[in-house]
Each structure stands twice: as C-alpha cells, then as structure tokens.
PDBQT receptor file of N, H, CA, C and O in Angstrom, charges set to zero:
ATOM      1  N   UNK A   1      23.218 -20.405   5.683  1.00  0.00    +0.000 N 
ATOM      2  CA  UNK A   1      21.856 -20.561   6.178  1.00  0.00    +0.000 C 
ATOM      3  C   UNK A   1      21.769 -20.034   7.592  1.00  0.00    +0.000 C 
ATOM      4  O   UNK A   1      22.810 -19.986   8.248  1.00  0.00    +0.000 OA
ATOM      5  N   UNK A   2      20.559 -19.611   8.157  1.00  0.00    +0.000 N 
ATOM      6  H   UNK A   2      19.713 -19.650   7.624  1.00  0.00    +0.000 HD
ATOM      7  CA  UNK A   2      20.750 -19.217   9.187  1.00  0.00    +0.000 C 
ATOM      8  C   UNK A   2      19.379 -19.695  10.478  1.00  0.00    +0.000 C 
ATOM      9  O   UNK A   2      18.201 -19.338  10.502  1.00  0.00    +0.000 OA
ATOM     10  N   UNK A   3      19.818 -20.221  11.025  1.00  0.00    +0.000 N 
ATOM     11  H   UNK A   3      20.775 -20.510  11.005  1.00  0.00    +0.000 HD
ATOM     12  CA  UNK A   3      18.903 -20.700  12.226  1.00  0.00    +0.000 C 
ATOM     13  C   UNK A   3      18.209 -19.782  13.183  1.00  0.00    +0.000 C 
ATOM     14  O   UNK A   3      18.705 -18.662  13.061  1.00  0.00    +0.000 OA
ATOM     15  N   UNK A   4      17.392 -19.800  13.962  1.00  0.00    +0.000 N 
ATOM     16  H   UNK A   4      16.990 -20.711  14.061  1.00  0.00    +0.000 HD
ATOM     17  CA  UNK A   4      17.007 -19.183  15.615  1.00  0.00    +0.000 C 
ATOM     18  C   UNK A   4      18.083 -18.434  16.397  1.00  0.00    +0.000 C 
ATOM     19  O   UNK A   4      18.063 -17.369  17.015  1.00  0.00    +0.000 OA
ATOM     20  N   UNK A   5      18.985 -19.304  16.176  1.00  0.00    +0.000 N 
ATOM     21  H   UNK A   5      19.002 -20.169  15.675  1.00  0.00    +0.000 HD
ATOM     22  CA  UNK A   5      20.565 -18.960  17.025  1.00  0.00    +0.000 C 
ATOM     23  C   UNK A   5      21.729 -18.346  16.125  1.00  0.00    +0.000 C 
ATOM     24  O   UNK A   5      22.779 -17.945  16.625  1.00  0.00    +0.000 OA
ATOM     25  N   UNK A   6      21.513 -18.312  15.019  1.00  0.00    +0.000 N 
ATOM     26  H   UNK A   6      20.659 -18.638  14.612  1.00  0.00    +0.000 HD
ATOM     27  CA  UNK A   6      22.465 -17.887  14.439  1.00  0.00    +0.000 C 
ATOM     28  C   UNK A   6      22.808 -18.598  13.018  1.00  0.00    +0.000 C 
ATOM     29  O   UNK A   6      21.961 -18.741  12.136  1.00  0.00    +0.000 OA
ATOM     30  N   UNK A   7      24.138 -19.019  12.911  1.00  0.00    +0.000 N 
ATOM     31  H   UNK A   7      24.826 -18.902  13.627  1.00  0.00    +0.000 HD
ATOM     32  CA  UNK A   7      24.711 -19.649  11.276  1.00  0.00    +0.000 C 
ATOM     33  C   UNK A   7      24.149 -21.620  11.563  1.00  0.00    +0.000 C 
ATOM     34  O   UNK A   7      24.253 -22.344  12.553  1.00  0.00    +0.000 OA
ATOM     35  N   UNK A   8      23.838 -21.755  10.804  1.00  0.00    +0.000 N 
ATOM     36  H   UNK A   8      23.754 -21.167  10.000  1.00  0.00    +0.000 HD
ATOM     37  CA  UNK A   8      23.561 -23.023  10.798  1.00  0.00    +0.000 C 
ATOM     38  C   UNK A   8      24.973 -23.775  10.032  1.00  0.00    +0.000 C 
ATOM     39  O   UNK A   8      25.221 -23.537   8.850  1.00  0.00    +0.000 OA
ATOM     40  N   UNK A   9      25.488 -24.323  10.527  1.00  0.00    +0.000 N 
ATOM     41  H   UNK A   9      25.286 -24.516  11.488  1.00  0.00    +0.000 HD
ATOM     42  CA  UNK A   9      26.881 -25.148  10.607  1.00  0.00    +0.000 C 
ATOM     43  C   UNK A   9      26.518 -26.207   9.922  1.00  0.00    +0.000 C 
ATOM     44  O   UNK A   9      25.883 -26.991  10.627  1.00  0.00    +0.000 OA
ATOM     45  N   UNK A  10      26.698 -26.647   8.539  1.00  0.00    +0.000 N 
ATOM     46  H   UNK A  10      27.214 -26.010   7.966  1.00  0.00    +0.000 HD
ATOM     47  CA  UNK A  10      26.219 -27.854   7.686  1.00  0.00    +0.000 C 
ATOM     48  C   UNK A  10      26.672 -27.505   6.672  1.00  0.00    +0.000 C 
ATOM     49  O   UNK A  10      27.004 -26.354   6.389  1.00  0.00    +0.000 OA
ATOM     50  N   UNK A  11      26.786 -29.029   5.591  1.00  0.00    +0.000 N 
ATOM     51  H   UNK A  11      26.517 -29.964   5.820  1.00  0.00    +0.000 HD
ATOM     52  CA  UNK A  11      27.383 -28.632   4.344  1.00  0.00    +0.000 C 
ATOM     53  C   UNK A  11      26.336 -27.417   3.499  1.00  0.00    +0.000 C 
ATOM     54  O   UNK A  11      25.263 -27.186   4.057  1.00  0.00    +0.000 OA
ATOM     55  N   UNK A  12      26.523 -26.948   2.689  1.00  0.00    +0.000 N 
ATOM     56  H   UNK A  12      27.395 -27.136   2.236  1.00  0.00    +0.000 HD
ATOM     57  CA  UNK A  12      26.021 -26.178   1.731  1.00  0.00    +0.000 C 
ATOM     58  C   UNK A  12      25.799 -26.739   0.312  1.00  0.00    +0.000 C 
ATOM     59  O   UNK A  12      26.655 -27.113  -0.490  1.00  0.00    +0.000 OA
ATOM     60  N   UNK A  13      24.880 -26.722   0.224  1.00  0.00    +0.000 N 
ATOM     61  H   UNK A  13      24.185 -26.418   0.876  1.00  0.00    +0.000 HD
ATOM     62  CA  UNK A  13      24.064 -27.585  -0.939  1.00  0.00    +0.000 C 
ATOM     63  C   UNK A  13      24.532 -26.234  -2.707  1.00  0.00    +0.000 C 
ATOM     64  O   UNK A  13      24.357 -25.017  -2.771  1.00  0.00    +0.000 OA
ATOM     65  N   UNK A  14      25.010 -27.025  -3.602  1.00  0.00    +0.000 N 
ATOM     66  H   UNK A  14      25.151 -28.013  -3.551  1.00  0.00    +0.000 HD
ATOM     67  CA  UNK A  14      25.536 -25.762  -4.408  1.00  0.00    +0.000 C 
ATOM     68  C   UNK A  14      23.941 -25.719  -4.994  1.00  0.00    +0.000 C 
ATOM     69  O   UNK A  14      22.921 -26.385  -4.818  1.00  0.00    +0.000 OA
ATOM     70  N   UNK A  15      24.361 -24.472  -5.837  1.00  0.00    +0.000 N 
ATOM     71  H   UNK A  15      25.190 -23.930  -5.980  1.00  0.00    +0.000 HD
ATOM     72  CA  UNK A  15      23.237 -24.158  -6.430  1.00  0.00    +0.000 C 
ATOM     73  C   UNK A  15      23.100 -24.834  -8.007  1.00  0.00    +0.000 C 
ATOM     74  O   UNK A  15      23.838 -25.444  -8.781  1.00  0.00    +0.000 OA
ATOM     75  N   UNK A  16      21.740 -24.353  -7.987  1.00  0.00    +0.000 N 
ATOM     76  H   UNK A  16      21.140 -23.857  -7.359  1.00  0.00    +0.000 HD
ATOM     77  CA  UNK A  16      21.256 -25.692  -9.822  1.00  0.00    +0.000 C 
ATOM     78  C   UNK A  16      21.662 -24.532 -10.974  1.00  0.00    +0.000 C 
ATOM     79  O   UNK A  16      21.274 -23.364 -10.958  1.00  0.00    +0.000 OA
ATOM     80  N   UNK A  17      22.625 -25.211 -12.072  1.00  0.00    +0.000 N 
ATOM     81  H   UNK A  17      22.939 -26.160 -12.085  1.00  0.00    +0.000 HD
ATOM     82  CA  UNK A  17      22.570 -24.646 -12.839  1.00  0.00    +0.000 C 
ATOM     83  C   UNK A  17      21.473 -24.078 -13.938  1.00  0.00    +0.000 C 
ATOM     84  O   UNK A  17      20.835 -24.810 -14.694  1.00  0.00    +0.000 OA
ATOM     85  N   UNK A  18      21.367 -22.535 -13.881  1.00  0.00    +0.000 N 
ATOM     86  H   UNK A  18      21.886 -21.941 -13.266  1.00  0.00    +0.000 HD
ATOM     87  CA  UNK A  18      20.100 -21.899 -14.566  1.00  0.00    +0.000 C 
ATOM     88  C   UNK A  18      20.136 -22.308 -16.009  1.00  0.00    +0.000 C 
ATOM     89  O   UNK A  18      21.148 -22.369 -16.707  1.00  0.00    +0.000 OA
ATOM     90  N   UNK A  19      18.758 -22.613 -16.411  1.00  0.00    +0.000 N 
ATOM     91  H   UNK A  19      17.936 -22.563 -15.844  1.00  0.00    +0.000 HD
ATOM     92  CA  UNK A  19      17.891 -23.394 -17.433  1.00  0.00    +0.000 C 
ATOM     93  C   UNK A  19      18.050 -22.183 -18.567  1.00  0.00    +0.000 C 
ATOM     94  O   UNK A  19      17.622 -21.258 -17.876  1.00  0.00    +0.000 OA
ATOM     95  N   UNK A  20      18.353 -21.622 -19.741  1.00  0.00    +0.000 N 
ATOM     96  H   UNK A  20      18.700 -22.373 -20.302  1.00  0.00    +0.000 HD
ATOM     97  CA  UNK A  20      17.937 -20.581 -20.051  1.00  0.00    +0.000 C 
ATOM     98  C   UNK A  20      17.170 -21.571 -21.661  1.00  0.00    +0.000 C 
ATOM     99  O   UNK A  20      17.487 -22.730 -21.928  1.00  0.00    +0.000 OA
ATOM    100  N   UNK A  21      16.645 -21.128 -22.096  1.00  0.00    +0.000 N 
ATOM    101  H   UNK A  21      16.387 -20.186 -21.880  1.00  0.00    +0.000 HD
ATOM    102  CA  UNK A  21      15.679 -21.076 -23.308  1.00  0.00    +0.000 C 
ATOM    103  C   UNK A  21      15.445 -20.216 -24.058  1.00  0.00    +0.000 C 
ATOM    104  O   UNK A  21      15.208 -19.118 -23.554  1.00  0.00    +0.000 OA
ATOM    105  N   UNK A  22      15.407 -20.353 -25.684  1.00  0.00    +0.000 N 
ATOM    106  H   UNK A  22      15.600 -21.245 -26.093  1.00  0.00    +0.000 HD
ATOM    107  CA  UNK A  22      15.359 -19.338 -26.587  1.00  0.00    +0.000 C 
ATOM    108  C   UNK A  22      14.179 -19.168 -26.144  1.00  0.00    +0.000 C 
ATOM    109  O   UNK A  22      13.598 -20.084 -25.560  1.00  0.00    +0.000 OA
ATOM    110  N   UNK A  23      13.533 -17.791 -26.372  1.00  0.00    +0.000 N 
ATOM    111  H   UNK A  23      14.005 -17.047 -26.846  1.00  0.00    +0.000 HD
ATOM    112  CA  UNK A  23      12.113 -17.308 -27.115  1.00  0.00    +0.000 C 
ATOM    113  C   UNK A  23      12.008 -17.364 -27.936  1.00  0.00    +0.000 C 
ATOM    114  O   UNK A  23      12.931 -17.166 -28.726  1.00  0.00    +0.000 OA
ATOM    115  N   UNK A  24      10.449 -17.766 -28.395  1.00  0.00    +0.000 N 
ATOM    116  H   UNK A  24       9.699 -17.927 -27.754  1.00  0.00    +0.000 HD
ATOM    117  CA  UNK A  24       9.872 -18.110 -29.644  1.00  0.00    +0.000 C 
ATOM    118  C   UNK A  24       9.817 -16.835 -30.579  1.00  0.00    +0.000 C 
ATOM    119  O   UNK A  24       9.389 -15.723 -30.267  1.00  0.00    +0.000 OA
ATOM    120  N   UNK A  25      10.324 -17.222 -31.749  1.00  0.00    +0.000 N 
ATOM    121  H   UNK A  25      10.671 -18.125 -32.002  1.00  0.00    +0.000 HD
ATOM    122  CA  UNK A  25      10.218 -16.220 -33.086  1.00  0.00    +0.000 C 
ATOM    123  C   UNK A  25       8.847 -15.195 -32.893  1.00  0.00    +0.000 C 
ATOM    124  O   UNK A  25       8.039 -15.758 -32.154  1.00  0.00    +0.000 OA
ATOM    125  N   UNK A  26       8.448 -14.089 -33.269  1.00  0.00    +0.000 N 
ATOM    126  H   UNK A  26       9.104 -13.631 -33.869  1.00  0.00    +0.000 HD
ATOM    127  CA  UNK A  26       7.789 -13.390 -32.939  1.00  0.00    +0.000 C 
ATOM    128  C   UNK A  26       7.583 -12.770 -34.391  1.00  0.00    +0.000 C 
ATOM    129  O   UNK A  26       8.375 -12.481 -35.288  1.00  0.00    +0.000 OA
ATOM    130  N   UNK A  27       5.803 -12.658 -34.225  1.00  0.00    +0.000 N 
ATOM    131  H   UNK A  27       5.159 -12.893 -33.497  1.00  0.00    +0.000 HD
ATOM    132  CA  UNK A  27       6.008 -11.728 -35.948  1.00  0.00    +0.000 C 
ATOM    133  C   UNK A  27       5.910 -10.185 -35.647  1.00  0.00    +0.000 C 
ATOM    134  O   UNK A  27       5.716  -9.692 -34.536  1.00  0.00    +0.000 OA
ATOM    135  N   UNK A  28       6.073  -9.540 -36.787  1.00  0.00    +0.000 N 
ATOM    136  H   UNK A  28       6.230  -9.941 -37.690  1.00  0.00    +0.000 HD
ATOM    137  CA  UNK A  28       6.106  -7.989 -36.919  1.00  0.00    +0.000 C 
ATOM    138  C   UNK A  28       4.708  -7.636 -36.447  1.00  0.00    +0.000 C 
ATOM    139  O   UNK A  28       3.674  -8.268 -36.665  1.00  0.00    +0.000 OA
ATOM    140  N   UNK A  29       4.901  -6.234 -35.593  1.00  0.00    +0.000 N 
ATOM    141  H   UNK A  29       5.741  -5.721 -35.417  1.00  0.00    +0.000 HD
ATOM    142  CA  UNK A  29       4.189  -5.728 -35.917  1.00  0.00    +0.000 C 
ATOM    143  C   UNK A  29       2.613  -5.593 -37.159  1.00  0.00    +0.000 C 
ATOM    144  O   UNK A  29       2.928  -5.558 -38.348  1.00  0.00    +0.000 OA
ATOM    145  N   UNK A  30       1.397  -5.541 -36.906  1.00  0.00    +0.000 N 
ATOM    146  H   UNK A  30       1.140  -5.569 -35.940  1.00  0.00    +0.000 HD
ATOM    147  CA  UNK A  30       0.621  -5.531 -38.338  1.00  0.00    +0.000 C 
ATOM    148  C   UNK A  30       0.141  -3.631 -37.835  1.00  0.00    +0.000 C 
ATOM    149  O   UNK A  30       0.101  -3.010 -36.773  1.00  0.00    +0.000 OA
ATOM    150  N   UNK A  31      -0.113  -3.339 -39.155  1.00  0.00    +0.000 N 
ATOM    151  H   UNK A  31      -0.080  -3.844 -40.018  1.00  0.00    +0.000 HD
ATOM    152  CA  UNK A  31      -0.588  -1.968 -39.072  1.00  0.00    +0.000 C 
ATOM    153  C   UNK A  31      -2.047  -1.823 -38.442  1.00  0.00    +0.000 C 
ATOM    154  O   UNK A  31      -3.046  -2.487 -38.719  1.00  0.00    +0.000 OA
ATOM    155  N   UNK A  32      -1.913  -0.779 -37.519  1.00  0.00    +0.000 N 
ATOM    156  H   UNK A  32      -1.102  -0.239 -37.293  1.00  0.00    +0.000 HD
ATOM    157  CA  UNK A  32      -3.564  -0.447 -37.114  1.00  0.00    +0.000 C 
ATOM    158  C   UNK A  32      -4.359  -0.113 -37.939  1.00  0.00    +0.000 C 
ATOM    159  O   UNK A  32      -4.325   0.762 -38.804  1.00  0.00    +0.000 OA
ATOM    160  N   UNK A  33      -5.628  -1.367 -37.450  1.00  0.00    +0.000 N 
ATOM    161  H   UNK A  33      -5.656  -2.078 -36.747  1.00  0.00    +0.000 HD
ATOM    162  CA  UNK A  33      -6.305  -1.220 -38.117  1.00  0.00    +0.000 C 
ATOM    163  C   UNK A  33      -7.476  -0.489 -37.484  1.00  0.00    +0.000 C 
ATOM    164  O   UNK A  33      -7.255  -0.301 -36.288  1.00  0.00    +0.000 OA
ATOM    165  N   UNK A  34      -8.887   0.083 -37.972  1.00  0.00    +0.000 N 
ATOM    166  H   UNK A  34      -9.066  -0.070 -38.944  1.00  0.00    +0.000 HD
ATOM    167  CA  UNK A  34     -10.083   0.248 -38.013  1.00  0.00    +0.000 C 
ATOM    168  C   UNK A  34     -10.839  -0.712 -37.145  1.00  0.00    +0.000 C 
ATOM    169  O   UNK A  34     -11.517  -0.314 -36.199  1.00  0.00    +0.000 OA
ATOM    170  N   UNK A  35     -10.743  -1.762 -37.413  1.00  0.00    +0.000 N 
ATOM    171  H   UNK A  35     -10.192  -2.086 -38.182  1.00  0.00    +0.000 HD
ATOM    172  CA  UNK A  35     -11.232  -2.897 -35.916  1.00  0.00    +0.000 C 
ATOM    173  C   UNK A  35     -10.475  -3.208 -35.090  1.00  0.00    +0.000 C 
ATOM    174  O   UNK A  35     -10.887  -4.108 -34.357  1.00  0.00    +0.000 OA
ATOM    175  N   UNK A  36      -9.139  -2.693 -34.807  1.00  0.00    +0.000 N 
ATOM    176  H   UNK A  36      -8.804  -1.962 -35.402  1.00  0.00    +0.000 HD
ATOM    177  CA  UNK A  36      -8.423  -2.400 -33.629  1.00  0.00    +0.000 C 
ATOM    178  C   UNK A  36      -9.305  -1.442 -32.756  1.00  0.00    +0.000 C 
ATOM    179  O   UNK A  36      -9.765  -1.740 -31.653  1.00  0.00    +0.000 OA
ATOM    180  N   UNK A  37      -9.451  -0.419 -33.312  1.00  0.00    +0.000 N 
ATOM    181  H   UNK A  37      -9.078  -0.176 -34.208  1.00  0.00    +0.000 HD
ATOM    182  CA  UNK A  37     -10.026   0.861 -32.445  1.00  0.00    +0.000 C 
ATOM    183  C   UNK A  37     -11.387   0.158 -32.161  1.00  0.00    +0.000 C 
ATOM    184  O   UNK A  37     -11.546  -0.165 -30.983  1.00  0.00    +0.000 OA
ATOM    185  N   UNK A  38     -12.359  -0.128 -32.992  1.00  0.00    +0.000 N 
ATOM    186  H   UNK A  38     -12.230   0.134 -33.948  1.00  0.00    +0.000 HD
ATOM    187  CA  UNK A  38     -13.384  -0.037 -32.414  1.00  0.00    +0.000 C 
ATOM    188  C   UNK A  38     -13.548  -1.611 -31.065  1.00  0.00    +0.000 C 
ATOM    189  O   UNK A  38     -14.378  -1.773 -30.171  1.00  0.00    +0.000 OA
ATOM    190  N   UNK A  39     -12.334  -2.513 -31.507  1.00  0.00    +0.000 N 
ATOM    191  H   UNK A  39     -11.660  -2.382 -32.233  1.00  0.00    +0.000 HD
ATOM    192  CA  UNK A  39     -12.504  -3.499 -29.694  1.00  0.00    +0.000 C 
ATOM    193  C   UNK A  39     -11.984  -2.399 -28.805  1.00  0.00    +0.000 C 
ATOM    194  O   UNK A  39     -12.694  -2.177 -27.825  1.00  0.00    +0.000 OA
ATOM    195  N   UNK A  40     -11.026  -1.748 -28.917  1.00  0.00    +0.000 N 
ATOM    196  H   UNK A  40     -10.449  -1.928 -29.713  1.00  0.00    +0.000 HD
ATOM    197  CA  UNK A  40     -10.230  -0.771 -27.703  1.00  0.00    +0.000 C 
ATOM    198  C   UNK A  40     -12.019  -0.407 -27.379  1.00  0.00    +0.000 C 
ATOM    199  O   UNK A  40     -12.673  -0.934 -26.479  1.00  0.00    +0.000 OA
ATOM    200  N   UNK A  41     -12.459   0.466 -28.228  1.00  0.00    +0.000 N 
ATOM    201  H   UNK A  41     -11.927   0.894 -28.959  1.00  0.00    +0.000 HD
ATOM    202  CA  UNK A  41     -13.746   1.254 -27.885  1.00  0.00    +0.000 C 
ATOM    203  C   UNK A  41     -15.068   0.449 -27.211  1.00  0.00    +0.000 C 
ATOM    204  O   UNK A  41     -16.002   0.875 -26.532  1.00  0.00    +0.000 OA
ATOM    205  N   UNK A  42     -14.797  -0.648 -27.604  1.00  0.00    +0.000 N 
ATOM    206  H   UNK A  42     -14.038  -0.994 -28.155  1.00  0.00    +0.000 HD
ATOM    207  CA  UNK A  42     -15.763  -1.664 -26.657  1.00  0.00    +0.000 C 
ATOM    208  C   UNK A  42     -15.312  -2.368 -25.407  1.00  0.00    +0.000 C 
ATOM    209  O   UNK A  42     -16.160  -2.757 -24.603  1.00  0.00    +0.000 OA
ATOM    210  N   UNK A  43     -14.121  -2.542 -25.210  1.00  0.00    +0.000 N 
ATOM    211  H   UNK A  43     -13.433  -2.226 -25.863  1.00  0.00    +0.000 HD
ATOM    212  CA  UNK A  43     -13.399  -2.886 -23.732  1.00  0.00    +0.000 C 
ATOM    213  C   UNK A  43     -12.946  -2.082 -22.646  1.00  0.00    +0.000 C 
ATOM    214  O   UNK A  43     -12.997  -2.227 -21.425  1.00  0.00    +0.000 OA
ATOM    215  N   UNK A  44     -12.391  -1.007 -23.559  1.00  0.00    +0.000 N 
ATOM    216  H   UNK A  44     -12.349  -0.889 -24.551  1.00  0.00    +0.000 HD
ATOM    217  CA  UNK A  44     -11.686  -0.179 -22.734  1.00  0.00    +0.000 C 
ATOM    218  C   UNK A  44     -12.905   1.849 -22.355  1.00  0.00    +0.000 C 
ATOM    219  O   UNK A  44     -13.156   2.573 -23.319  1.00  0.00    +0.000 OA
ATOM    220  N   UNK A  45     -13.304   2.184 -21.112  1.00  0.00    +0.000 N 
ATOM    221  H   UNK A  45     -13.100   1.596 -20.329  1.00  0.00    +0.000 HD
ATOM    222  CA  UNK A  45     -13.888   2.980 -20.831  1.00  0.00    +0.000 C 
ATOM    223  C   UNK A  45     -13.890   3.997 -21.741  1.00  0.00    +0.000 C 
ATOM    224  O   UNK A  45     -12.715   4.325 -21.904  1.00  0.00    +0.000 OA
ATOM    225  N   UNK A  46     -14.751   4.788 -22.544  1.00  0.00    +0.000 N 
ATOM    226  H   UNK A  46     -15.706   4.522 -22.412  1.00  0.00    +0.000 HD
ATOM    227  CA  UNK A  46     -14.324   6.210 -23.484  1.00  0.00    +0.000 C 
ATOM    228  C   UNK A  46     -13.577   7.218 -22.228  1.00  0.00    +0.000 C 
ATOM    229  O   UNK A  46     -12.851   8.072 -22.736  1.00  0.00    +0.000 OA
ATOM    230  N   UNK A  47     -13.619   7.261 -20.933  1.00  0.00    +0.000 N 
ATOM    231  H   UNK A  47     -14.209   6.567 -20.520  1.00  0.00    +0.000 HD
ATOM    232  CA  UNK A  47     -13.124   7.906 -19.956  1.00  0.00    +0.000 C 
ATOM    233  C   UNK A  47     -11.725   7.630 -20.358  1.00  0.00    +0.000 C 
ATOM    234  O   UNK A  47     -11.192   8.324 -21.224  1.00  0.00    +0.000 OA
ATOM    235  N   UNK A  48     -10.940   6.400 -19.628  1.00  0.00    +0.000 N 
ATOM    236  H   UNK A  48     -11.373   5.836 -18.925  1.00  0.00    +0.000 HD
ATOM    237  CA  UNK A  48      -9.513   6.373 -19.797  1.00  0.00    +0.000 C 
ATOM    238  C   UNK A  48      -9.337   6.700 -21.351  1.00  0.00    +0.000 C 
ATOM    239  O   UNK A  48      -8.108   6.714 -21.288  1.00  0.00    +0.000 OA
ATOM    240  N   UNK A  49      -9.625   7.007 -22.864  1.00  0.00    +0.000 N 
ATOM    241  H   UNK A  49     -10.624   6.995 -22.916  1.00  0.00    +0.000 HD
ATOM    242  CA  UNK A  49      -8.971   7.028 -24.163  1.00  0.00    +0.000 C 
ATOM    243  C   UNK A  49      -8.942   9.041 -24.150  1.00  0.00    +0.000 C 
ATOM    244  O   UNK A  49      -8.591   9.663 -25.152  1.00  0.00    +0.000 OA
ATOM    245  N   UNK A  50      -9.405   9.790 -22.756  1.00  0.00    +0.000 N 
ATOM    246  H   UNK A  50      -9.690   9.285 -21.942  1.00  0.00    +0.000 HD
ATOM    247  CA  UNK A  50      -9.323  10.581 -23.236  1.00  0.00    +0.000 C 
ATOM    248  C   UNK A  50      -7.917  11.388 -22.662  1.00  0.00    +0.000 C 
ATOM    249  O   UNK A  50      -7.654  11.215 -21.471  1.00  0.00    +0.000 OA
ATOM    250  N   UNK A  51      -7.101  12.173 -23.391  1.00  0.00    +0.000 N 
ATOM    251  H   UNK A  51      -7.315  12.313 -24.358  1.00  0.00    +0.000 HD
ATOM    252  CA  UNK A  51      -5.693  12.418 -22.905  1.00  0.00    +0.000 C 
ATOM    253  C   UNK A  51      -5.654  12.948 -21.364  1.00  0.00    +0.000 C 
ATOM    254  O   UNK A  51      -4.997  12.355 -20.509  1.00  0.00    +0.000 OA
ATOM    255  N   UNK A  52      -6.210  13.801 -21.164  1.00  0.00    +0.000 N 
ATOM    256  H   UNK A  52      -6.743  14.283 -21.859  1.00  0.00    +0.000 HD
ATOM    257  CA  UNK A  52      -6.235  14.214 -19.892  1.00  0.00    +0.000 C 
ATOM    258  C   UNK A  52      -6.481  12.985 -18.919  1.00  0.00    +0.000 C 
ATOM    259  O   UNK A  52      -5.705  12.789 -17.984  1.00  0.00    +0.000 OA
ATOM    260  N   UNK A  53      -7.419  12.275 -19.120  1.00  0.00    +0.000 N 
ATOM    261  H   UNK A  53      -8.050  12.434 -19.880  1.00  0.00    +0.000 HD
ATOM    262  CA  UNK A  53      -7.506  10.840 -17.998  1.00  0.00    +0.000 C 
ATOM    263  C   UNK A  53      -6.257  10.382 -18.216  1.00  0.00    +0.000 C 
ATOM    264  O   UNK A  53      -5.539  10.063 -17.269  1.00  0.00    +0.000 OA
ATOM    265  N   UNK A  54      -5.892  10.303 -19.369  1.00  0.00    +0.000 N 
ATOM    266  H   UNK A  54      -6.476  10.563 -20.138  1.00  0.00    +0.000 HD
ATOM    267  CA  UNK A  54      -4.341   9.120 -19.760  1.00  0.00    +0.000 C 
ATOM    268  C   UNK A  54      -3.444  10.061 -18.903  1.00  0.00    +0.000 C 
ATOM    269  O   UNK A  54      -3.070   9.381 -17.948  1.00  0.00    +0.000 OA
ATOM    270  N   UNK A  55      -2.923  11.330 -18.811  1.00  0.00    +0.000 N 
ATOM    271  H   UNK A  55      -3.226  11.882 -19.588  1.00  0.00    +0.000 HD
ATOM    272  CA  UNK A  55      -1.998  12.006 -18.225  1.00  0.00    +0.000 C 
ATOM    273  C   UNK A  55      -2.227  11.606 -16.588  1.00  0.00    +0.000 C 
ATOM    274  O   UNK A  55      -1.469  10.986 -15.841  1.00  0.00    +0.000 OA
ATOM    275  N   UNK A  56      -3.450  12.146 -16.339  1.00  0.00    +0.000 N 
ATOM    276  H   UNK A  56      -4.066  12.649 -16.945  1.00  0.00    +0.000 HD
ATOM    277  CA  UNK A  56      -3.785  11.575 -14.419  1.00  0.00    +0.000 C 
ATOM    278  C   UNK A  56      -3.376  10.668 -14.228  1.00  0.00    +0.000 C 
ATOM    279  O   UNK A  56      -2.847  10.543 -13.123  1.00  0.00    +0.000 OA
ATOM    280  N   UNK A  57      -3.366   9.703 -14.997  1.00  0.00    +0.000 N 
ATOM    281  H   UNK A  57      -3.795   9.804 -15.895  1.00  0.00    +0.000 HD
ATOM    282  CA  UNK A  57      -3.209   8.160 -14.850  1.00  0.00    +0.000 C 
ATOM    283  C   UNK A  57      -1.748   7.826 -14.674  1.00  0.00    +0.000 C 
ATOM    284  O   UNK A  57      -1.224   7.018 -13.907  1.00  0.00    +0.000 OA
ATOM    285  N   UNK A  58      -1.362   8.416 -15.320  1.00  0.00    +0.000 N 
ATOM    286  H   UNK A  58      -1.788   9.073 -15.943  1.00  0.00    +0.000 HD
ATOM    287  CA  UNK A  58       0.448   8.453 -15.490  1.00  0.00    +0.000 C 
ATOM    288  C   UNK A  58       1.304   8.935 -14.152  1.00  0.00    +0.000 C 
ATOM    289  O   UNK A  58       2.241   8.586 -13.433  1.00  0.00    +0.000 OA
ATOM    290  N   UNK A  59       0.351   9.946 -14.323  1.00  0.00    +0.000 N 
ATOM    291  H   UNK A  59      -0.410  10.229 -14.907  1.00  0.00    +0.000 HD
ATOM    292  CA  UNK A  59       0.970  10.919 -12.903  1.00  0.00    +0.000 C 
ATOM    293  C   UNK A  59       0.873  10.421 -11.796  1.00  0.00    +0.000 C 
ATOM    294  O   UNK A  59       1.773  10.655 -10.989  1.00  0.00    +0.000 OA
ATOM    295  N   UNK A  60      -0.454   9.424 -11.339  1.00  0.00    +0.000 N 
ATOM    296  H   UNK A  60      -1.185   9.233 -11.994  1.00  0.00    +0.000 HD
ATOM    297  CA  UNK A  60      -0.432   8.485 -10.041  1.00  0.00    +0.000 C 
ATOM    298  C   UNK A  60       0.084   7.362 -10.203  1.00  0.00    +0.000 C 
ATOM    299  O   UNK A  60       0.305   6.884  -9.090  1.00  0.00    +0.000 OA
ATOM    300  N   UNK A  61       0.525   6.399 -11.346  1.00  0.00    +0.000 N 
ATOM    301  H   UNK A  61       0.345   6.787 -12.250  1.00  0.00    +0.000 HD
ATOM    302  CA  UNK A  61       1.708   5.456 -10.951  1.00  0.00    +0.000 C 
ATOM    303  C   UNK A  61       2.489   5.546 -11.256  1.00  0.00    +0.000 C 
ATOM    304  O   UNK A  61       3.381   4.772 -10.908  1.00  0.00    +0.000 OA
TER     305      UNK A  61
C-alpha cells in the first residue's frame, strides 16, 4: 500500500478468494426470420443498414 510518504508499513490484508459461477445454459441460435428484419427496419436508421455507412462506421472505431 502506499501512503503521501511512501510504503505504508502494516500488515497486508490477503486477498478474497474469487467467486466463479457457471453460466446459464443458452439456447441455439433460431433462424432469421422475416420479423427479425422488419424490427431491425423499425429501430435501427435505413442510413446505418446501408454497406457503405456500415464500412465508415467500422473504419472510425
């Protein structure tokens, strides 16, 4: 640990043993559907679905 002045001189507290946890079962994939596209087409701008926006987009992050 380290103080204003330097090492702070005290016992050292150990560290907590890490917690780990399964993840929950997950299902497959479902095939795209037809009312997939048309929420994308109601949420998402017709600007960003077109490739050239998707490439710009890529290229600045």
């Amino acid at each position: 640990r380290l103080s204003i002045n330097g090492w702070l001189h005290g016992p050292i507290n150990p560290r907590p043993t890490p917690i780990f946890e399964s993840l929950p079962a997950t299902k497959p994939a479902s095939k795209f559907q037809q009312s997939d596209l048309e929420r994308i087409n109601q949420t998402v701008s017709s600007m960003y679905l077109k490739v050239e926006t998707q490439y710009d987009v890529q290229m600045t992050f």
